[in-house]
Z-matrix of the N, CA and C atoms (Angstrom, degrees):
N
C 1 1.453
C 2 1.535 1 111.07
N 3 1.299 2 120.15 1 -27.28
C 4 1.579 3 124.00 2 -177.94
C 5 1.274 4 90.94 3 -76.27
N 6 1.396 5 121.24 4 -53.88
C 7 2.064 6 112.38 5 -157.97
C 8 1.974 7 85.57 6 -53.97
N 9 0.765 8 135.92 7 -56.63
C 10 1.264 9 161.02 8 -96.02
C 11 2.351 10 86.99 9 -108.35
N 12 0.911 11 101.61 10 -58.65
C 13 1.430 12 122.79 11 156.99
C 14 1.414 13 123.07 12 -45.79
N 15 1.385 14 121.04 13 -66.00
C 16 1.244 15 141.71 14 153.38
C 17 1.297 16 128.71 15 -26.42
N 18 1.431 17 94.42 16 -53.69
C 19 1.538 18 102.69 17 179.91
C 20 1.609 19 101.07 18 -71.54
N 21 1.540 20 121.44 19 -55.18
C 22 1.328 21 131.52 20 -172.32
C 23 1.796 22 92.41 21 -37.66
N 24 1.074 23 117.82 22 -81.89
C 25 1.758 24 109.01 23 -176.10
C 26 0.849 25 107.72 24 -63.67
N 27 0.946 26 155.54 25 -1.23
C 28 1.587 27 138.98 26 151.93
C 29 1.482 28 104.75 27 -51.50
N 30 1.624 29 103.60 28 -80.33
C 31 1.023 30 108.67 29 167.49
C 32 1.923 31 140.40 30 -24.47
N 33 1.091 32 86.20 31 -67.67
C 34 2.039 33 94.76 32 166.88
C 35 1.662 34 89.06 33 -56.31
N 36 1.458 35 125.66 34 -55.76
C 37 1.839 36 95.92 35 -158.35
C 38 1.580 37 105.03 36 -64.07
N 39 1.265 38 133.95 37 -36.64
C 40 1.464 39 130.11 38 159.57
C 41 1.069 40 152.92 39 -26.32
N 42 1.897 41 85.37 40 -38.34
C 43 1.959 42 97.52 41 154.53
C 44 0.985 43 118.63 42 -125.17
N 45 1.616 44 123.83 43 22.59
C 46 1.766 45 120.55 44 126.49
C 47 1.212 46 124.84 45 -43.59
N 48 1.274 47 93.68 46 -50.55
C 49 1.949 48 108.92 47 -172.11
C 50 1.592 49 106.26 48 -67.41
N 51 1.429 50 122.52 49 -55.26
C 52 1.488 51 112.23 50 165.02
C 53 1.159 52 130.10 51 -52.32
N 54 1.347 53 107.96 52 -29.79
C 55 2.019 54 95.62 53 -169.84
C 56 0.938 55 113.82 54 -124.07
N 57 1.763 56 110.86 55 0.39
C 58 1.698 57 107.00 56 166.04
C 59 1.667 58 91.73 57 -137.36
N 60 1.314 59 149.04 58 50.48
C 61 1.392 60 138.74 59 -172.55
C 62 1.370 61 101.93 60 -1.91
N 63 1.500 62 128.09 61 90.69
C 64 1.166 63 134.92 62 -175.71
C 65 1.930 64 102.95 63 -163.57
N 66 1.204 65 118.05 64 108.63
C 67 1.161 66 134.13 65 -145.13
C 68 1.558 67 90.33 66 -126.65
N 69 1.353 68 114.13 67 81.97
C 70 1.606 69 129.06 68 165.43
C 71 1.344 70 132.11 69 -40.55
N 72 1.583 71 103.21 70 -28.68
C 73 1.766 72 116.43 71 -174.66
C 74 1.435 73 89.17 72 -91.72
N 75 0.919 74 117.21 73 -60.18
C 76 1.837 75 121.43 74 -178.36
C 77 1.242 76 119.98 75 -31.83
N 78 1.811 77 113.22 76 -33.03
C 79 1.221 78 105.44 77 -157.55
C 80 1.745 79 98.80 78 -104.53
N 81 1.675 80 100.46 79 -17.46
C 82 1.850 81 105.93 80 -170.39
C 83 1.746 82 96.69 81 -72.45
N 84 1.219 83 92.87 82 -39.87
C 85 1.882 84 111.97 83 -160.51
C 86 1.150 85 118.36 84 -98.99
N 87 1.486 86 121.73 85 -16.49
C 88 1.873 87 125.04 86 -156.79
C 89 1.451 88 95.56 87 -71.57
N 90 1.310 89 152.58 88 -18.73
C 91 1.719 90 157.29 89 -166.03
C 92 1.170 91 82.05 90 -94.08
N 93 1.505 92 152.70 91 -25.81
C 94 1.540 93 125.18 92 141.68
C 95 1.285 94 124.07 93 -129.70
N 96 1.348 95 124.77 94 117.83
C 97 1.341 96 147.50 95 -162.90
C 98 1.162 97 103.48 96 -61.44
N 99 1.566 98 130.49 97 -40.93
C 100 1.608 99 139.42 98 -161.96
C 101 2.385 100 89.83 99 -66.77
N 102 1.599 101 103.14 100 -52.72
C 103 1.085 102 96.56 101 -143.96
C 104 2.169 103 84.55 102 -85.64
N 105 0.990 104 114.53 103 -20.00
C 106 1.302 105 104.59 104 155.50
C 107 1.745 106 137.56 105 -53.22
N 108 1.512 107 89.09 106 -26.52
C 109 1.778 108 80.12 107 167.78
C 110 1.268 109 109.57 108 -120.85
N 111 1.010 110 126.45 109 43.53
C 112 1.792 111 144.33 110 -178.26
C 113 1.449 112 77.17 111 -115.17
N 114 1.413 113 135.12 112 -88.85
C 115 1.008 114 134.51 113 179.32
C 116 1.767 115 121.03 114 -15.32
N 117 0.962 116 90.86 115 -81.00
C 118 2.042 117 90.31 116 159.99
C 119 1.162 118 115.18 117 -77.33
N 120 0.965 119 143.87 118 52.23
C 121 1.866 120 149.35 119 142.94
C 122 1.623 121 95.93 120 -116.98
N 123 1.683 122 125.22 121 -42.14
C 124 1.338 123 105.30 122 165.17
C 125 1.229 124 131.25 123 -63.53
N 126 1.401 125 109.63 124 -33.94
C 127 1.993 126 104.10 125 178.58
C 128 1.761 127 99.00 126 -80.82
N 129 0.902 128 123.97 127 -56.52
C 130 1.992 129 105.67 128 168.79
C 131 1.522 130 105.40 129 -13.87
N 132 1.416 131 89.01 130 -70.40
C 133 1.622 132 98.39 131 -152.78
C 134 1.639 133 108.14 132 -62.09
N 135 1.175 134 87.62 133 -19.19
C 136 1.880 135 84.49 134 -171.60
C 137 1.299 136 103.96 135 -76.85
N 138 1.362 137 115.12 136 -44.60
C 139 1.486 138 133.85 137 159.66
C 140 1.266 139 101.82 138 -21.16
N 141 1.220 140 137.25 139 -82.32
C 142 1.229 141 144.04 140 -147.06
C 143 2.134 142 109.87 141 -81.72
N 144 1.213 143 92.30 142 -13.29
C 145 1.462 144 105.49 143 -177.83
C 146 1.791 145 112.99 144 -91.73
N 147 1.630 146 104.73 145 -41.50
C 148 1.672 147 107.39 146 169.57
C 149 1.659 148 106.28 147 -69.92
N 150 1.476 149 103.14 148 -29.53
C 151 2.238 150 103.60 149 170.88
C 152 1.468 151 96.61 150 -38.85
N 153 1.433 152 92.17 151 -94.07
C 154 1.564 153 116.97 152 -179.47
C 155 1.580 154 124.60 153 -10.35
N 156 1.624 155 103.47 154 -47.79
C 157 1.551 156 110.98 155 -153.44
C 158 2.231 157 104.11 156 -115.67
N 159 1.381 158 95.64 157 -11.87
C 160 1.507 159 102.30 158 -172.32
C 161 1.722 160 110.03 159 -61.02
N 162 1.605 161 106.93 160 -64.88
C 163 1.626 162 86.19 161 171.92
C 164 1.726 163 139.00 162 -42.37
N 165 1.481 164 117.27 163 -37.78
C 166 0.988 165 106.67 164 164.80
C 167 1.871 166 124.35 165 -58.10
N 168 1.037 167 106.72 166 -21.33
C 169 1.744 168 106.31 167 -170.41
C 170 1.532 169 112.21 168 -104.54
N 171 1.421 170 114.13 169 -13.88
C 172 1.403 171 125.42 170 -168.00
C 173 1.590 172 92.36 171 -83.73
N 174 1.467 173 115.05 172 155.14
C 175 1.877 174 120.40 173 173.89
C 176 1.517 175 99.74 174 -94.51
N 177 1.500 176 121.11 175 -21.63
C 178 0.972 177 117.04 176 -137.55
C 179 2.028 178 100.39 177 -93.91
N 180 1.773 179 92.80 178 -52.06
C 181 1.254 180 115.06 179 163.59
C 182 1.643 181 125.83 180 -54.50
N 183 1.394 182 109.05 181 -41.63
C 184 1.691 183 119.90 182 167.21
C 185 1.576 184 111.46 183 -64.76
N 186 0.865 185 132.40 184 -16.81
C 187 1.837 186 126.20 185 150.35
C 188 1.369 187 119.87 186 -66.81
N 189 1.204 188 142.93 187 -12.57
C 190 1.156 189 149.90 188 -149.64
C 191 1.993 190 86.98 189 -130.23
């Protein structure tokens, strides 16, 4: 449920930044840079963890 979260703001801050150049993590977090890219190393990583782990949990993907 966290990867799952993660990704969701990730996502929405992604198309802040495209369709309004408006960068949400930047603006909560940018007064510290350390906890700004902690922030994006968790949605990567989560990224790479719902890859990994989605066919097993998906109904849709487990038929295939």
């Amino acid at each position: 449920m966290v990867t799952f979260l993660l990704l969701v703001v990730g996502g929405l801050n992604w198309g802040l930044v495209g369709l309004l150049d408006f960068n949400l993590v930047s603006l909560l977090f940018g007064s510290v840079p350390v906890l700004e890219k902690v922030v994006y190393l968790l949605v990567g990583v989560s990224a790479v963890y719902e890859v990994l782990t989605h066919p097993k949990s998906c109904k849709l993907c487990a038929r295939g």
